[in-house]
C-alpha positions in Angstrom: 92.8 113.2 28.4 90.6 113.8 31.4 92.1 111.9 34.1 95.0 109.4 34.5 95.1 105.8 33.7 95.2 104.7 37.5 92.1 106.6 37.8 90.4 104.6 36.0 86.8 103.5 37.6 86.7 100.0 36.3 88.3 97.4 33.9 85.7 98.1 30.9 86.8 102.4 32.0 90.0 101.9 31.2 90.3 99.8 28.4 88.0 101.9 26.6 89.6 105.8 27.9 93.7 104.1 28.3 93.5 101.5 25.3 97.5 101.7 25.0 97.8 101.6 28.9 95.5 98.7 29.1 97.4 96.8 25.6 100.9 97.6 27.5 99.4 96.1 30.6 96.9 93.2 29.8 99.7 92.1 27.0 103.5 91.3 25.8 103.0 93.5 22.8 106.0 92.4 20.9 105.1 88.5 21.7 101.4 88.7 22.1 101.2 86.8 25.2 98.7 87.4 28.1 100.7 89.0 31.3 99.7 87.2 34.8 100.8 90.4 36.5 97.8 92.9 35.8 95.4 90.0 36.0 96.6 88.8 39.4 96.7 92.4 40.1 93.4 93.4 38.7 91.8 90.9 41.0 90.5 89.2 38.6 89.8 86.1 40.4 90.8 82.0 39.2 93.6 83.5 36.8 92.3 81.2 34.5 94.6 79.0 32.3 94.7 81.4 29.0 97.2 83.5 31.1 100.6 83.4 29.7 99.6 81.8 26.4 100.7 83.2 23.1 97.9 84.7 21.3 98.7 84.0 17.6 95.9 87.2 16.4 97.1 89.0 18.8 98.0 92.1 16.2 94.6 91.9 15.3 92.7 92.4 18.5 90.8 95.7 18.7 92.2 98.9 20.8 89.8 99.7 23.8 88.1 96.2 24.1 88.3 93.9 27.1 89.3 90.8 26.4 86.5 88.1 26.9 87.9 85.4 28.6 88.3 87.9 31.2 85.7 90.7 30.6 83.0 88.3 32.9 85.8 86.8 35.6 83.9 86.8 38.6 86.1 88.8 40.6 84.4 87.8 44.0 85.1 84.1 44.0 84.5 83.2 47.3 82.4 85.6 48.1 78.5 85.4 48.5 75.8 87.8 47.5 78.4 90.8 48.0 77.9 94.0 45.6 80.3 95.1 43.4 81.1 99.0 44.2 84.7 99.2 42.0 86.8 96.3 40.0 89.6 98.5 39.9 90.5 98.5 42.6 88.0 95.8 43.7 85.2 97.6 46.7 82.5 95.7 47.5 80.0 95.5 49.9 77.3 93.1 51.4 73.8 94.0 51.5 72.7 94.3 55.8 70.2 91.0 55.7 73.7 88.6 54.8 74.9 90.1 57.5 72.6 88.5 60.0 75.5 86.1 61.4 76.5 86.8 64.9 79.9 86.4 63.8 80.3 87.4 59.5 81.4 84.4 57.6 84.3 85.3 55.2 82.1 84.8 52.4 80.5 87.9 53.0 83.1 90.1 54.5 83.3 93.3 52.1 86.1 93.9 50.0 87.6 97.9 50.2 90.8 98.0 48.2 93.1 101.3 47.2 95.4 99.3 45.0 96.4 96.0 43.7 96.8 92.8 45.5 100.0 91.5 45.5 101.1 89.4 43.0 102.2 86.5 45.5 100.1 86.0 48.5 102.7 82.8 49.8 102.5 82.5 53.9 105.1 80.2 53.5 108.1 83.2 52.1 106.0 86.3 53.5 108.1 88.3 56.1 106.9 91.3 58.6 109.4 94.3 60.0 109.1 96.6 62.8 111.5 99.9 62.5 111.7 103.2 62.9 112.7 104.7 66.1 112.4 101.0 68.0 115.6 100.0 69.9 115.4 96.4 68.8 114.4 96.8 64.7 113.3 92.9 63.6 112.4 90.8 60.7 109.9 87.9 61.1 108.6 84.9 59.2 104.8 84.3 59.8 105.6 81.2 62.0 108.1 83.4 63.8 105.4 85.5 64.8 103.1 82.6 66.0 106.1 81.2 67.5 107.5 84.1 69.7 104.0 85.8 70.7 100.8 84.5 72.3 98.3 83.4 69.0 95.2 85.0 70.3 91.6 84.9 68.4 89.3 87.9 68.9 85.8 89.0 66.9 87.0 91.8 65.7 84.7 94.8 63.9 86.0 96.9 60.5 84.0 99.2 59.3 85.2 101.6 56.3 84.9 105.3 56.8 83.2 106.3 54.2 79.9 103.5 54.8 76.9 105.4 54.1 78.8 108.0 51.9 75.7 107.0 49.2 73.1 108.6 50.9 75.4 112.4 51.3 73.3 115.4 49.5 74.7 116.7 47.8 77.2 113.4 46.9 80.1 112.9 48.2 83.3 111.5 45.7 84.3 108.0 46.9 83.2 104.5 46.4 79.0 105.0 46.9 78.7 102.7 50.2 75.5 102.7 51.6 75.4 100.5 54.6 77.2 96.9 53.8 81.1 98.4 54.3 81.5 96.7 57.8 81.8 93.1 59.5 82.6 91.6 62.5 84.9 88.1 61.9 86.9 86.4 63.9 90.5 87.5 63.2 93.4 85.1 64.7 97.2 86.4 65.1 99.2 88.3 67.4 98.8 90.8 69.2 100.1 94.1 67.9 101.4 95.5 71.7 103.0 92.2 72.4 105.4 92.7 69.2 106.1 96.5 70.0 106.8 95.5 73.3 109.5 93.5 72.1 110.8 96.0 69.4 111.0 98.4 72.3 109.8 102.0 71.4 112.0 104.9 71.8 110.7 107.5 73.9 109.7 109.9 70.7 107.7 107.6 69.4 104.0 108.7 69.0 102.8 106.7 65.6 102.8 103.7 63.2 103.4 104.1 60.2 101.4 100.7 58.0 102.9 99.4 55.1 101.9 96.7 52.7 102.9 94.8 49.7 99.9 96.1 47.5 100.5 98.0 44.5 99.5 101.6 43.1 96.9 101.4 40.2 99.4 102.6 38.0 101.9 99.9 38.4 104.7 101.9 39.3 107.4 100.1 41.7 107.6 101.8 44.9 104.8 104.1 44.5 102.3 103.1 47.6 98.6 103.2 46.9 98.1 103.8 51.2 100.1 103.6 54.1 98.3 105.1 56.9 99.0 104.9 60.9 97.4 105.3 64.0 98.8 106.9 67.8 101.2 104.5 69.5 98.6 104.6 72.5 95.9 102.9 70.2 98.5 100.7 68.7 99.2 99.1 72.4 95.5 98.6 73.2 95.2 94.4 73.4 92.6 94.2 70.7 95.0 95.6 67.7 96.0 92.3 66.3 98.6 91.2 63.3 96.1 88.7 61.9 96.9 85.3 59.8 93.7 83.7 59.9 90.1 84.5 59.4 87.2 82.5 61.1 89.7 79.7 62.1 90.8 79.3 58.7 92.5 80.4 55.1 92.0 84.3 54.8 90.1 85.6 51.7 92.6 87.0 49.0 90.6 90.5 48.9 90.7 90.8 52.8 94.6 90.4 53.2 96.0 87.4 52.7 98.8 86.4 54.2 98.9 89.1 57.0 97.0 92.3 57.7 96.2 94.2 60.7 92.9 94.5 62.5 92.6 97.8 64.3 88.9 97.4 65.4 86.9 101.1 66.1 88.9 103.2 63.8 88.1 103.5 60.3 89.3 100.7 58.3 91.8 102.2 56.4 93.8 101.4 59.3 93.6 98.1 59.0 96.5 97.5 56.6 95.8 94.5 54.4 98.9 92.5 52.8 100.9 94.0 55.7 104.6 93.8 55.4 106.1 96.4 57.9 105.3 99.1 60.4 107.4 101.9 61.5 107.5 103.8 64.7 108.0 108.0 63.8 107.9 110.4 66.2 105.5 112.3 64.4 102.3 112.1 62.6 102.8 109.9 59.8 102.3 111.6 56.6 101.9 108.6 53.9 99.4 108.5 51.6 96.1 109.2 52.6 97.3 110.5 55.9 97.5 113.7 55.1 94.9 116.6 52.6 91.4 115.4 52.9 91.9 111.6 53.3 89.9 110.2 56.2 89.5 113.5 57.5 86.5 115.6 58.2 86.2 119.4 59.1 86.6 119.9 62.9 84.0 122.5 62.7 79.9 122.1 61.3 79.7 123.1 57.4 76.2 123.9 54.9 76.3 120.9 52.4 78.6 121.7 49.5 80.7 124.2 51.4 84.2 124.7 50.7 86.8 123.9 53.7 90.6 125.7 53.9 92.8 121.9 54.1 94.1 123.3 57.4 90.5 122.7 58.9 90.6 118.8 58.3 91.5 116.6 61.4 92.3 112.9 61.4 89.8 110.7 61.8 90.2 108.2 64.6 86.8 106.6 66.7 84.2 105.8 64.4 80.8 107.0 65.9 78.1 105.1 67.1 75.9 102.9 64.7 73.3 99.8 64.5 72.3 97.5 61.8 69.0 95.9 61.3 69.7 92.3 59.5 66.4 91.2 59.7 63.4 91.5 58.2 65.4 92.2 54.4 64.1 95.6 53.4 61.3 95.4 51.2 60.1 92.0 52.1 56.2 91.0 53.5 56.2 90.3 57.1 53.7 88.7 59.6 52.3 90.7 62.4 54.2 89.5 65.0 58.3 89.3 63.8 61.6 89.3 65.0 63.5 92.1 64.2 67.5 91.8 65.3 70.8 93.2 63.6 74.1 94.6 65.6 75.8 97.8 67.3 79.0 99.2 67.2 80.7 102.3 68.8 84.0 102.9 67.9 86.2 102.4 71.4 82.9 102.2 73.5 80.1 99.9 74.1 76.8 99.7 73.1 74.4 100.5 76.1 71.1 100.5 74.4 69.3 99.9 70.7 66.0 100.8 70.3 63.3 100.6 67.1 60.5 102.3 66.1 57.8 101.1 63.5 56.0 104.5 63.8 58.5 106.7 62.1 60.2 107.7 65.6 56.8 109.2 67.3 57.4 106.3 70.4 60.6 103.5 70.8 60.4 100.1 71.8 63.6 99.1 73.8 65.7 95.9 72.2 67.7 93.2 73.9 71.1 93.9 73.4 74.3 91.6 74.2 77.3 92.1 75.6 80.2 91.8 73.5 81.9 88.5 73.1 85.3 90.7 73.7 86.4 94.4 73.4 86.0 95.4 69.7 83.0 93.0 68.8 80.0 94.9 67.5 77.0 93.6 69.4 73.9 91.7 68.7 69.8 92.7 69.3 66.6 91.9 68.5 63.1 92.6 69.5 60.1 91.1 69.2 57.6 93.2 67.3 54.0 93.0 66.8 52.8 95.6 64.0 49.1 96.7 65.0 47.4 96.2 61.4 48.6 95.2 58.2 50.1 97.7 55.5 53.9 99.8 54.6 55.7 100.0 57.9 59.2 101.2 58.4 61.0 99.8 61.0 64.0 102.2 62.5 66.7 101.4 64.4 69.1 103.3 66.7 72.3 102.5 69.5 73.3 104.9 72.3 76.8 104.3 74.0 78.3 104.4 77.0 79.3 107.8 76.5 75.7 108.6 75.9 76.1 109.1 72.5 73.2 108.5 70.4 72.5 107.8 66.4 70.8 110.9 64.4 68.2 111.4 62.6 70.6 113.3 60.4 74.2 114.3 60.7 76.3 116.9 59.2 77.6 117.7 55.4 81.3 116.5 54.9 82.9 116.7 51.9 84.4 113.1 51.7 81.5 111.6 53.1 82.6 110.1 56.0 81.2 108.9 59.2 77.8 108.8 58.3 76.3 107.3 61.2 72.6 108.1 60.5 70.0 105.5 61.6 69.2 102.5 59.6 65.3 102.1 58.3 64.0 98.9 56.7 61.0 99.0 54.5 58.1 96.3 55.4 54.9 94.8 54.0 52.8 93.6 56.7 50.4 90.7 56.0 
């Protein structure tokens, strides 16, 4: 067998490389009933009412085929226009022009899963810990937490580190993002200082530790599928928030229902959906993908496809500068004179210009650009352009920080395909 079952790409993947594994999972062999568990798991959406019937053929249905009431389940339900990456686990990401809201509806914030969704998703019985090396170690409900700390509500960024990874040459392993694995929503909870506060860190203390309620692929009880952390000094910033509620309301199943963090800047593998605990270690926490080449590049420059000792990785943290053009779509026909707008993001920093080009980067035309609506809000643009003639044009895009830090052209090789923050180019017909 080439790989393991929890490797397994996608539903139709595994049913047809694991048939036994998928059977065992997807079934009660010995009753031939359907098994809520996997399904809820899978994230195969609406659950729908054959689940936990018997299936009186069962004996005769066909190793290696997915079953058809759930072979076309539209696993983004409640989700609009997103693109399916993965269903197993479920990635997806939003193509840039649905991402023209100043603030990104949940309907169209992506998906980026490393295991299962928890079977139960109840606010109601869901509890949060904080341990570790803490003087005061506590348990809280979810209206414990809104009760004991300030509720706050911030527009908060997320952007996964491996956005872009598609356009790496030579490719990069990973989900194939290419620029739709970010959002900005408005995230409400607590915030994340204001509860360590209370816990009361020990002195030793220099990292979280994030843990969740999701499950491995494979199934197994107390394997994790992820439990990453960042530096206690992040962690007491005032825009790291314990979230409950998404744009006001009910968050989206796939983005962390009950409780997750929001740990704007940093990669989003630091945002810990489904959270159910975080520990305080004095070390670097060394769960799983913390440590080999998980969100880490090579502190050094490296030719594309070169080989890098593990020693030579170092943790990802800020994520670099970037902008976004929302509109025109790519590909579309244009009048001469348009509006072109999208958003900028830099990690920890602000955004201190965007400019465009429509004549492949030979002159720039400086954009308006706003002011965040708070710390950790990517920032909106536009500018007013008036192409000279009709025919192709490419419109380019690109943000320099307040560090003076400006997008590339091109950036360098790394073998995870991370960080790619090269700028964005939309294709345009002019009338």
């Amino acid at each position: 067998m080439s790989k393991k079952a929890s490797e397994a790409k996608s539903l139709y993947e595994f049913f047809e490389e694991f048939p036994d594994e998928s059977r065992r999972q997807f079934f009660d062999v010995e009753k031939g009933i359907s098994k809520r568990g996997f399904f809820r798991g899978a994230g195969l959406a609406a659950t729908s009412g054959l689940l936990g019937l018997a299936i009186p053929y069962f004996s005769n249905f066909p190793r290696g085929i997915v079953p058809a009431a759930f072979a076309a389940e539209d696993v983004l339900i409640g989700k609009e226009g997103l693109i399916l990456l993965n269903d197993r686990p479920i990635n997806a990401e939003t193509p840039a022009h649905l991402l023209d809201d100043a603030v990104t509806p949940t309907t169209r914030h992506f998906i980026r899963n490393n295991g299962l969704p928890p079977a139960s998703m109840d606010a109601s019985d869901w509890t949060f810990s904080i341990d570790g090396f803490v003087e005061n170690p506590f348990t809280m409900s979810i209206e414990e937490l809104r009760s004991n700390f300030e509720v706050v509500s911030m527009v908060l960024a997320i952007e996964c580190g491996g956005n872009g990874r598609a356009f790496f040459d030579p490719p990069a392993t990973g989900n194939q993002w290419t620029v739709g694995a970010v959002a900005c929503s408005e995230w409400t909870g607590v915030r994340l200082a204001d509860v360590l506060k209370l816990a009361g860190p020990k002195p030793s203390v220099v990292y979280t530790a994030h843990y969740g309620r999701d499950m491995h692929l494979s199934g197994k009880q107390g394997k994790l599928p992820i439990s990453r952390g960042i530096p206690v000094s992040k962690a007491m910033t005032d825009n790291v928030l314990i979230a409950f509620a998404m744009n006001g309301s009910r968050m989206h199943e796939q983005n962390g229902l009950p409780l997750r963090l929001v740990v704007p800047g940093w990669p989003g593998s630091c945002s810990h959906k489904w959270l159910s605990r975080i520990q305080l270690r004095d070390q670097v926490h060394d769960g799983p993908k913390m440590t080999g080449t998980s969100y880490r590049v090579p502190r050094y420059p490296i030719a594309p496809g070169e080989k890098v000792p593990r020693e030579d990785f170092e943790i990802i943290e800020r994520m670099p500068v970037k902008s976004l053009i929302t509109f025109p779509e790519s590909n579309s026909a244009v009048e001469r004179v348009v509006e072109v707008r999208g958003h900028a993001w830099s990690g920890d920093r602000t955004v201190n210009a965007v400019d465009v080009s429509i004549d492949f980067g030979a002159s720039w035309l400086p954009a308006e650009l706003d002011e965040p609506v708070n710390a950790g809000a990517w920032q909106n643009w536009r500018r007013t352009v008036d192409f000279p003639q009709s025919g192709y044009f490419e419109v380019w895009a690109r943000a320099t920080d307040s560090a003076s830090e400006m997008q590339p052209f091109a950036i360098n090789w790394n073998p995870k395909g991370y960080l790619n923050n090269t700028m964005h180019r939309v294709a345009l017909r002019v009338a």
